[in-house]
C-alpha positions in Angstrom: 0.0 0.0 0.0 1.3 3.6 -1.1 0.1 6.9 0.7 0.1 9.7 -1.6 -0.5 13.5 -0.4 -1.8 16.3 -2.3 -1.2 19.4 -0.7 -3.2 22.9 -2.2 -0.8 25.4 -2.6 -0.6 28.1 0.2 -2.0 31.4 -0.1 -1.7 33.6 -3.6 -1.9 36.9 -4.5 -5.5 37.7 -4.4 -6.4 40.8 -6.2 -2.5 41.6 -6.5 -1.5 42.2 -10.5 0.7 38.6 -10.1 -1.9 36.7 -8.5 0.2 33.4 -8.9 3.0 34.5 -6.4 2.6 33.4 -2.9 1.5 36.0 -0.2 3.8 36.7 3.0 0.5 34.3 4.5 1.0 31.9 1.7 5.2 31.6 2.2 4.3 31.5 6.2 2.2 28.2 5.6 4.2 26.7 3.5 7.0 26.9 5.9 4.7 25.8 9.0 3.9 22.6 6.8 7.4 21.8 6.3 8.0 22.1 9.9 5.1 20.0 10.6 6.3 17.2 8.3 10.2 17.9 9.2 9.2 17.2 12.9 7.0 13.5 12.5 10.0 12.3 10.6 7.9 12.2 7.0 10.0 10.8 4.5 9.4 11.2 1.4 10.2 8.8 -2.0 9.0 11.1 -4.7 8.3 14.8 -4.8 6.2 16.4 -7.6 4.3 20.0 -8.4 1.9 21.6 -10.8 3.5 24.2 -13.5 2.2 27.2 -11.8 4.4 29.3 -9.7 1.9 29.0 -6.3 2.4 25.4 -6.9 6.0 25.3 -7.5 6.8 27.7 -4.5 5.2 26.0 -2.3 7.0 22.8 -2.7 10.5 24.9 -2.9 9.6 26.3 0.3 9.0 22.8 2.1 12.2 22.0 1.0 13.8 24.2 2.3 12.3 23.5 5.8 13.6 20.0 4.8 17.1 21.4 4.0 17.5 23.3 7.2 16.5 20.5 9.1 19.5 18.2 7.4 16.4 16.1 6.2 16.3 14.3 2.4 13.8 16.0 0.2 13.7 14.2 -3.7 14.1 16.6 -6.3 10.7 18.3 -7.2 9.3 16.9 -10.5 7.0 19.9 -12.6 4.2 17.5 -14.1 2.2 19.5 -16.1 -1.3 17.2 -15.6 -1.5 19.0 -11.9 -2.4 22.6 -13.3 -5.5 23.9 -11.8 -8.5 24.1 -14.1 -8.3 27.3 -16.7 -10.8 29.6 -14.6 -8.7 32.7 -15.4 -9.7 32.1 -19.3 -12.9 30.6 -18.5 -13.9 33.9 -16.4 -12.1 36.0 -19.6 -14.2 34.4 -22.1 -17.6 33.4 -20.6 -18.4 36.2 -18.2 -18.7 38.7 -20.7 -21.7 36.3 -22.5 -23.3 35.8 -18.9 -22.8 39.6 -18.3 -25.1 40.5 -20.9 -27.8 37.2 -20.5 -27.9 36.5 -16.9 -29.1 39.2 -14.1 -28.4 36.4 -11.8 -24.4 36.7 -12.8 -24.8 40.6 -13.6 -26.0 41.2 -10.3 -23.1 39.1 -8.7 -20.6 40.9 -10.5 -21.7 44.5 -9.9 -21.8 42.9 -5.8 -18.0 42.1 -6.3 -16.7 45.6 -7.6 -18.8 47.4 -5.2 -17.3 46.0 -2.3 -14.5 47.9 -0.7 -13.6 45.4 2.1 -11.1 42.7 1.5 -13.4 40.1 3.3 -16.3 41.5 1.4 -14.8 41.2 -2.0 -13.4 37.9 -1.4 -16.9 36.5 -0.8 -18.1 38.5 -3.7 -15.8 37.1 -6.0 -16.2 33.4 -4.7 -20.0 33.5 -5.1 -19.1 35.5 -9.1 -16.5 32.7 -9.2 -19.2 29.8 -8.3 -21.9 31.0 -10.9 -19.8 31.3 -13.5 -18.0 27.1 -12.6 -21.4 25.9 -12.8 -22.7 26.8 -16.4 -18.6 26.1 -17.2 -19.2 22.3 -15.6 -22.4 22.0 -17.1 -21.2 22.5 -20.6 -23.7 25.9 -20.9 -20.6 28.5 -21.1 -18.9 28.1 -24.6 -15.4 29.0 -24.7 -13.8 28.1 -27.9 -10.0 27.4 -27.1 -9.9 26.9 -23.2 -10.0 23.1 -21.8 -13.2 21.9 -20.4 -14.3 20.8 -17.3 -14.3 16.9 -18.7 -11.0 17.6 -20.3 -9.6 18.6 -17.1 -10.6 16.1 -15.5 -9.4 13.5 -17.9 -6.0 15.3 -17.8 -5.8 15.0 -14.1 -6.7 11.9 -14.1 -4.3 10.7 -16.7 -1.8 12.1 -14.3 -2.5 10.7 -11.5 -2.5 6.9 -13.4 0.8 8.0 -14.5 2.1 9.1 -11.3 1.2 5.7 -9.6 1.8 3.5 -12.1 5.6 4.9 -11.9 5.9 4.5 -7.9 7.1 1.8 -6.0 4.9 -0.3 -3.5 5.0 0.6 0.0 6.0 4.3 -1.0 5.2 7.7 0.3 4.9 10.7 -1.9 3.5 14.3 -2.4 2.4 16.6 -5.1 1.8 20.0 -4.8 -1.4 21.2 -6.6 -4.4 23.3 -6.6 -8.0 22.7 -5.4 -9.1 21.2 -8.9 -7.2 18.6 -8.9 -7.5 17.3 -5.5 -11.2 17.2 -6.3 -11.1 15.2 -9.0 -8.8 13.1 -7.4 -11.5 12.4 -4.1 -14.1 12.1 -7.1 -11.7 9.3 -8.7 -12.0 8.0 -4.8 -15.7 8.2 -4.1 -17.2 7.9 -7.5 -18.9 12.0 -7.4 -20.8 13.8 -9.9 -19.4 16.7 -11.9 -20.8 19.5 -9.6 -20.3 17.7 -6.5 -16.4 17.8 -7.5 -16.5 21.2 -8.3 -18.1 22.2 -5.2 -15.4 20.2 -3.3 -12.7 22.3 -5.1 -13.4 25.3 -3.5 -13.6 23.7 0.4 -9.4 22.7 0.3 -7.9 25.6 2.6 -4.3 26.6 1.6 -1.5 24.2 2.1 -4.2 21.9 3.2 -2.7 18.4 2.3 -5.2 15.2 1.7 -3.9 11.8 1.9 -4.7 8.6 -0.3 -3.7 5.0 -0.1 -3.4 3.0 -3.4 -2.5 -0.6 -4.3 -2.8 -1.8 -7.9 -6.2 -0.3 -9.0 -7.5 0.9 -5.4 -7.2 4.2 -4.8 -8.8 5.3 -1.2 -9.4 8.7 0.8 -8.0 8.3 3.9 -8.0 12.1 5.4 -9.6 15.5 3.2 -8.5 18.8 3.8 -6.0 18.2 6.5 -4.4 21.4 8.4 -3.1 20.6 11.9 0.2 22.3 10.8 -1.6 25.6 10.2 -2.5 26.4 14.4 -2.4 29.8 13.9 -5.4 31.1 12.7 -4.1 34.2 10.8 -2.6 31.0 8.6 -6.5 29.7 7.9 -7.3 30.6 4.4 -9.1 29.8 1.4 -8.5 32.4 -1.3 
């Protein structure tokens, strides 16, 4: 039996031109994970990330924990199939349509660049965010050019047979990734609809970690959404 973890990357750059950086937040948890780990002796056989720089960081950062410690950390593997779903060009291409055929979406939208609160135009956005996923998932938002929701799922998926089928048995190993995949990967676990997976995208909290066991063709949830590394709660984020 294998244990694999996929951990969300910690906090971005919400709002920020560069959104894919990390935030001082994001660096902090990404550190206080790697201490976590560092401390419980977690070895690991295999390291990989997703292409973004959140993604990338966050696993450099880790490593460094590792480093400081005089602990092994493998080399950290960019595998492509861990991106996060295309939202950016989904919310490019689509929200304009929706802007000028749903009130529902209109209204949200106008909500989001009234607010003048941080706190208040995060939930603003995650609640534009939301309406516009579901038509995307559903099929009901064209965008000519940008991967679909089944194609990223398929992609992730692919990844994730690939990523096992290269391990050794008994193994432990970690990629760092986003919230889409790590849905689709507890939908490749529990068998869930395409909504219910999207939904569970947006619940991972930053450098959350979830674990999964797999031998030959199981592949098993064993924790979701884990954070006991992440005590303070300044460190609690989603977005």
């Amino acid at each position: 039996m294998s244990r694999l973890f996929l951990v969300r990357h910690a906090q971005a750059s919400f709002l920020e031109p560069d959104y894919d950086k990390l935030s001082a937040t994001g660096e902090k948890q990404a550190r206080a994970l790697g201490a976590y780990w560092a401390a419980r002796g977690h070895v690991f056989q295999r390291v990989s990330s997703g292409p973004r720089e959140r993604q990338r960081k966050t696993a450099a950062i880790v490593a460094e924990v590792y480093a400081a410690a005089q602990l092994s950390f493998p080399e950290i593997i960019v595998l492509p199939e861990f991106d996060e779903y295309p939202i950016e060009e989904v919310m490019k291409q689509g929200l304009p349509q929706l802007l000028a055929t749903d009130g529902d979406v209109a209204e949200l939208y106008t909500a989001f660049h009234r607010a003048t609160e941080n706190g208040e135009q995060r939930k603003s956005f995650q609640k534009l965010l939301e309406a516009v996923m579901h038509k995307w998932v559903g099929g009901e938002l064209p965008a000519p050019g940008v991967e679909s929701w089944l194609d990223f799922c398929a992609r992730v998926n692919r990844g994730l047979s690939q990523f096992l089928a290269a391990g050794a048995r008994g193994e432990q190993s970690v990629i760092f990734s986003s919230g889409g995949p790590i849905a689709v990967a507890v939908r490749r676990a529990l068998g869930l609809e395409a909504m219910a997976t999207a939904r569970l995208s947006w619940m991972s909290r930053n450098c959350s970690y979830s674990e999964f066991l797999a031998s030959g063709e199981r592949f098993t949830l064993s924790t979701f959404n884990s954070f006991p590394h992440l005590d303070d709660p300044s460190l609690l984020t989603y977005r």
